[in-house]
C-alpha positions as CSV (number, residue, x, y, z in Angstrom):
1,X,-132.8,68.5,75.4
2,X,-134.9,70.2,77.6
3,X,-138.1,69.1,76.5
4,X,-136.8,65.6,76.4
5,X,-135.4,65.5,80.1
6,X,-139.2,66.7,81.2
7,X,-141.2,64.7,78.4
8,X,-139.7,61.4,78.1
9,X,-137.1,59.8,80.2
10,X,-136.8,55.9,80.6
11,X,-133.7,54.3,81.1
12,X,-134.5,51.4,78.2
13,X,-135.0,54.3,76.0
14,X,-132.0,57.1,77.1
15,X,-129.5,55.0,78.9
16,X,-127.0,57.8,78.4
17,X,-129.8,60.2,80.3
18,X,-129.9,57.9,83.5
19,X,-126.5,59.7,84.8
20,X,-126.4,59.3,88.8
21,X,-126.3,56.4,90.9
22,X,-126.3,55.5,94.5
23,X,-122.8,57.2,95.2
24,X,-124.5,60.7,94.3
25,X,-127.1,60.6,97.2
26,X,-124.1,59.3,99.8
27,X,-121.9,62.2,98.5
28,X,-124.5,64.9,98.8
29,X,-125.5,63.3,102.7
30,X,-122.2,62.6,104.0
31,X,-121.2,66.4,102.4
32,X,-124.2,67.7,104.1
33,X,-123.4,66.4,107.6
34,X,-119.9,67.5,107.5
35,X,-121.1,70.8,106.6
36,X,-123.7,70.8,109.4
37,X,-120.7,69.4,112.0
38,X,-118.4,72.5,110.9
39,X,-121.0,74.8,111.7
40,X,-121.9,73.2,115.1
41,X,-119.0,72.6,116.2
42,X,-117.7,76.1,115.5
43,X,-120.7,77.2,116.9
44,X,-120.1,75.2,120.7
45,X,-116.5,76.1,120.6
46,X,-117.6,79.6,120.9
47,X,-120.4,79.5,123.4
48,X,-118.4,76.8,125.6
49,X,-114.7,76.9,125.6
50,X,-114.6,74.2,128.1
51,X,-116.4,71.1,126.4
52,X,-116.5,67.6,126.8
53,X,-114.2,65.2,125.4
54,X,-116.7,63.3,122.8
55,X,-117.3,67.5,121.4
56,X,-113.7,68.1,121.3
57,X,-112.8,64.8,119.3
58,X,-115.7,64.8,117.0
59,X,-114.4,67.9,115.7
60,X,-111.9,65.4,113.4
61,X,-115.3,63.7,112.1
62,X,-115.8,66.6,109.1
63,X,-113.0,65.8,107.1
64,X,-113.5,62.1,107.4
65,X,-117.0,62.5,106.4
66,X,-116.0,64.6,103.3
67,X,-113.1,62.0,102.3
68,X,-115.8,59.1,102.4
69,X,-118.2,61.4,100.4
70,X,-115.5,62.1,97.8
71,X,-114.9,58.7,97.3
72,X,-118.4,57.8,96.4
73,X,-118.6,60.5,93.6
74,X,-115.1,59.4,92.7
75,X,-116.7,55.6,92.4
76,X,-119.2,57.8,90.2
77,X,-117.2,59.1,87.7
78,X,-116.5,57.6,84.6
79,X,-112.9,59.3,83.4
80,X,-111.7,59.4,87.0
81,X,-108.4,60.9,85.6
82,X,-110.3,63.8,84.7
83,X,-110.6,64.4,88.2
84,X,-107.8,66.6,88.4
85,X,-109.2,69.0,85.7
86,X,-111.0,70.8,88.6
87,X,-108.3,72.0,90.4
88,X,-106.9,73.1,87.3
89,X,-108.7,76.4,87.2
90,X,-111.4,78.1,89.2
91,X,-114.1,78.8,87.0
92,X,-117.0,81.7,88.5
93,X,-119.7,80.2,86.9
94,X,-119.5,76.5,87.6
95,X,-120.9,75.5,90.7
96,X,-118.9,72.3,90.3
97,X,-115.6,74.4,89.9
98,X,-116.6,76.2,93.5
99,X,-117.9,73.3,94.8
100,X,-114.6,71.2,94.1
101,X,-111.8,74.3,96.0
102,X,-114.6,73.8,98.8
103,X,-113.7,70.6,99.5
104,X,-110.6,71.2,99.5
105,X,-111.1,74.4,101.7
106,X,-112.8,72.2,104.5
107,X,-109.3,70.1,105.2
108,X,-106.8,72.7,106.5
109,X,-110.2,74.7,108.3
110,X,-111.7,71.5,110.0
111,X,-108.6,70.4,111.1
112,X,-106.8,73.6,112.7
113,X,-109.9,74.1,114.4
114,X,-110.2,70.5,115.9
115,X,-106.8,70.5,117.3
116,X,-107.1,74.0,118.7
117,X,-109.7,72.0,120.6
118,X,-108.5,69.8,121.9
119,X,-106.5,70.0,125.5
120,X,-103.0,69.7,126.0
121,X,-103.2,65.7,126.9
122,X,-105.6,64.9,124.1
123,X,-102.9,67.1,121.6
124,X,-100.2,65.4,122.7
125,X,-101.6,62.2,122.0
126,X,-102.3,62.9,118.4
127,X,-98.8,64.6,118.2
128,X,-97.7,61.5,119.1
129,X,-99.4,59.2,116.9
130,X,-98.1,61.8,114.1
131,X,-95.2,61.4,115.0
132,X,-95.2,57.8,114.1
133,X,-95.4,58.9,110.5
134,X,-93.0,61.4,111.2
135,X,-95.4,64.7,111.9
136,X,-95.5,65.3,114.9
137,X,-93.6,68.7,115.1
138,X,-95.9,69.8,112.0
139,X,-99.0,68.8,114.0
140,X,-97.6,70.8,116.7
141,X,-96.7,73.5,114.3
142,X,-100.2,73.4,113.2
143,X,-101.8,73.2,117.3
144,X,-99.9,76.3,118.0
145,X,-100.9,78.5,115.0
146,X,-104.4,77.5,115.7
147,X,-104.7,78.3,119.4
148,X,-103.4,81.9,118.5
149,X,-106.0,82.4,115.5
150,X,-109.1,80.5,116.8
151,X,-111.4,83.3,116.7
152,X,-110.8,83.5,113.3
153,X,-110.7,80.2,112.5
154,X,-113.6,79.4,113.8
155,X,-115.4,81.8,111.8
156,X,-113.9,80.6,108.7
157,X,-115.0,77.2,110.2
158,X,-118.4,78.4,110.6
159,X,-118.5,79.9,106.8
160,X,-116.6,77.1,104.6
161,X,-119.4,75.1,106.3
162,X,-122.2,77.1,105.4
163,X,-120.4,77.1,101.8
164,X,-120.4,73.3,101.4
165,X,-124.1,73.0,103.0
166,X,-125.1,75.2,100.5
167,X,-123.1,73.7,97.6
168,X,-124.6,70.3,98.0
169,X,-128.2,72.1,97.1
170,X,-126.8,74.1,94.2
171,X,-125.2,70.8,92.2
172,X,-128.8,69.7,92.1
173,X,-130.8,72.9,90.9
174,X,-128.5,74.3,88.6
175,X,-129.1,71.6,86.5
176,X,-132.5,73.7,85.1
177,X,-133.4,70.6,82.4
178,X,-134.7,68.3,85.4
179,X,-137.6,70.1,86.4
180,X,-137.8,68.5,90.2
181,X,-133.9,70.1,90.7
182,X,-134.7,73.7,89.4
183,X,-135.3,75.7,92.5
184,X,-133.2,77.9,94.1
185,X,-134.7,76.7,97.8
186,X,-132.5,73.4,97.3
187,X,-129.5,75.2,98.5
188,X,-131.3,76.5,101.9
189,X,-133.3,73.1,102.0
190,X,-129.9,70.9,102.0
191,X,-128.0,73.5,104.5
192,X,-130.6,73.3,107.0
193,X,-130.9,69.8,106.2
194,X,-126.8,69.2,106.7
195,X,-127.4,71.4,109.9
196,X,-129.5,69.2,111.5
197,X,-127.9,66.2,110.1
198,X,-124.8,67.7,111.9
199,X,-126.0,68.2,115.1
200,X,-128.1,64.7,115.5
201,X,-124.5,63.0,114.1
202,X,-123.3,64.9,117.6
203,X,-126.0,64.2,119.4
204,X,-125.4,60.7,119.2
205,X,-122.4,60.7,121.2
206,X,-121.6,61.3,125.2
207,X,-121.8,65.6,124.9
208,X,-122.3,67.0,128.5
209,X,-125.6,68.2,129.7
210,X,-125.3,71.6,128.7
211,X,-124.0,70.6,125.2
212,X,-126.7,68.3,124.1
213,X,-129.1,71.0,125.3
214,X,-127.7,73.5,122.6
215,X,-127.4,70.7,119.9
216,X,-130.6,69.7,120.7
217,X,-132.0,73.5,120.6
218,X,-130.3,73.9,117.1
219,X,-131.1,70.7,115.6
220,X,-135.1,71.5,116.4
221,X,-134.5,75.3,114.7
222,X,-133.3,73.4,111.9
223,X,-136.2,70.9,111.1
224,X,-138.6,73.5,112.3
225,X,-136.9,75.4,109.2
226,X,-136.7,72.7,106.8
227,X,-140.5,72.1,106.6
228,X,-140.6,75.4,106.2
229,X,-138.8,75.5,103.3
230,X,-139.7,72.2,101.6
231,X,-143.4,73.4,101.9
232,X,-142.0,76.4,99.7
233,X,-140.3,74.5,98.0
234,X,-143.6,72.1,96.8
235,X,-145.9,75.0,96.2
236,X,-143.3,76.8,94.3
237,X,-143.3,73.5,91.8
238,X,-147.1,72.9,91.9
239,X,-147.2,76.6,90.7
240,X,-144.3,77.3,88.1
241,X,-146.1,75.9,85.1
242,X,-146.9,72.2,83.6
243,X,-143.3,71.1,83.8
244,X,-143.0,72.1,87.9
245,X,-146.4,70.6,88.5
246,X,-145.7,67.3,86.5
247,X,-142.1,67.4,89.0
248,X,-144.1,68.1,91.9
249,X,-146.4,65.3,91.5
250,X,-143.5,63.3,91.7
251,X,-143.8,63.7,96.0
252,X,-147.7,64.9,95.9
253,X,-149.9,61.3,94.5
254,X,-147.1,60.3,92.2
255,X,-144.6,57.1,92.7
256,X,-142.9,58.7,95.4
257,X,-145.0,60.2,97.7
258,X,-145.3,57.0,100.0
259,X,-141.4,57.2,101.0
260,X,-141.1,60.6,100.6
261,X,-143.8,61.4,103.2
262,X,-142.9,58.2,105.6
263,X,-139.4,58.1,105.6
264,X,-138.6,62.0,105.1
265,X,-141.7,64.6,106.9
266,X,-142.7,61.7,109.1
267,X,-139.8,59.8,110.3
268,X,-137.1,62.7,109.4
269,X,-138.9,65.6,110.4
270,X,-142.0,65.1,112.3
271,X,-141.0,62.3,114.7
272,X,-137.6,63.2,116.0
273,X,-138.8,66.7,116.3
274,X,-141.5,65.7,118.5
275,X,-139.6,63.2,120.5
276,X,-136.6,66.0,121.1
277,X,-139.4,68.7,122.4
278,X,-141.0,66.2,124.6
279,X,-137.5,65.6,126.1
280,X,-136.4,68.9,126.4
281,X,-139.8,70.0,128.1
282,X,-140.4,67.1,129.9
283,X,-137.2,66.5,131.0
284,X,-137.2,63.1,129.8
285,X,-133.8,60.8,129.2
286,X,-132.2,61.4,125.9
287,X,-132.2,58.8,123.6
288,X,-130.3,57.9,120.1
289,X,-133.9,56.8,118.8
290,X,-134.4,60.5,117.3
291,X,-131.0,61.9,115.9
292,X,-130.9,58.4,114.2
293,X,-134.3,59.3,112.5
294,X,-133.0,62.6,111.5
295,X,-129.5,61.4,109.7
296,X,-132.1,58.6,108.2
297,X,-134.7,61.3,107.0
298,X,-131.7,63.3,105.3
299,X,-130.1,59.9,103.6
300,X,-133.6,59.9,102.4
301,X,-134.5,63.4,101.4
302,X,-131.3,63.2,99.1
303,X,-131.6,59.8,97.9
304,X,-135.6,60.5,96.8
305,X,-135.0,64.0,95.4
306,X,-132.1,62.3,92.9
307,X,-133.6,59.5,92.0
308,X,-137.1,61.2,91.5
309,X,-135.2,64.6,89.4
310,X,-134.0,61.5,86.9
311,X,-137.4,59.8,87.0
């Protein structure tokens, strides 16, 4: 099976080989970003308990952005039923069983720590639109058990984010047959990628001065790092044998080095990291032009690296 993943692969040929669609890039970048806004957000919330009120609202955006994402792998699956069978058991050795009670995980952690953020007018205005559905004394309930742990809970925060980040890179390079996927940088690559993601998703909103200069400041550490690691990760294909050179030619002269280059190192990377130094030092007038780039780049990055593992 092995051999025939790396050897020959044409959808005419191995229909039942061509296994992920569209909905599989959208779930990995929409899971990525919410990752990346857990961390950030947790992050701010620590270094600034007074924040503005785009910061404190956006901290709702995580789950949302996960339920979207799980609905595009659940549009993927062909026994949907069979969803359920996850939750069944928790199985050590199945990325896909941890990656599954993550999800889950990110609901209760997101959402305590958004409504511990939120002021007392702003909570009482989701209390009472709760309330219409009859919860309003559970999401008060939930307010007041949060403001008394939020330390905590934003370190859990923090940490389920980091553990969906990661996730999103495992799925991929576990799956050793498909010689583009098996690296064990893909985890890093798509948590630094979610990261930055994260912070250009908050970036695009009306944060306060001091805020967008610590989003900005983290979202440059994290593109900084992800070259980093994609260069790794390319010269750690080009030399790991015929099969990881064959894969790595897939980005390096192969059919999709053009959008790979353009719309991920150039426009994701390069560009918007340029463009965010030059405002910092220059002290220019932030624009949406760059964290618009960088949540294209990563759509891209995910959508190419799919697509291209199947190729």
């Amino acid at each position: 099976m092995t051999e025939l993943d790396i050897a020959r692969h044409s959808r005419l040929i191995d229909p039942q080989l061509h296994i992920w669609g569209w909905e599989i890039p959208v779930y990995l970048f929409l899971g990525g970003m919410a990752a990346g806004l857990m961390i950030v957000t947790s992050l701010l919330a620590a270094r600034r308990p007074e924040r503005s009120a785009a910061a404190r609202w956006l901290g709702f955006a995580a789950p949302l952005l996960v339920s979207v994402g799980m609905g595009a792998l659940f549009l993927d699956l062909a026994h949907k039923i069979h969803v359920a069978r996850f939750y069944l058991a928790l199985r050590p050795t199945s990325p896909m069983s941890w990656g599954a009670w993550i999800l889950v995980a990110v609901y209760p952690m997101s959402l305590l720590v958004a409504l511990a953020g939120l002021d007392d007018a702003q909570a009482e205005r989701v209390a009472a639109l709760a309330g219409r559905a009859g919860l309003g004394g559970l999401v008060r309930a939930a307010r007041a058990y949060a403001l008394r742990h939020a330390p905590a809970l934003l370190r859990a925060n923090l940490w389920v984010g980091v553990a969906l980040g990661v996730y999103t890179g495992v799925l991929l390079s576990t799956l050793g047959a498909r010689a583009l996927w098996s690296s064990a940088l893909l985890g890093p690559i798509f948590l630094v990628s979610g990261l930055s993601t994260g912070a250009a998703f908050l970036l695009l909103f009306a944060l306060d001065a001091e805020e967008r200069r610590l989003v900005t400041r983290w979202d440059r550490a994290a593109i900084a790092v992800e070259a980093a690691l994609l260069v790794l990760f390319l010269v750690g294909l080009s030399t790991s044998g015929a099969a990881g050179h064959a894969a790595a030619g897939l980005l390096l002269g192969g059919p999709f080095t053009a959008e790979f280059f353009a719309l991920v190192v150039v426009a994701g990377l390069a560009v918007p990291l340029l463009m965010e130094t030059l405002e910092s030092r220059l002290h220019l007038g932030a624009t949406r032009i760059a964290p618009a780039l960088v949540l294209a780049g990563g759509l891209a990055l995910r959508w190419i690296l799919v697509v291209a593992g199947q190729a």
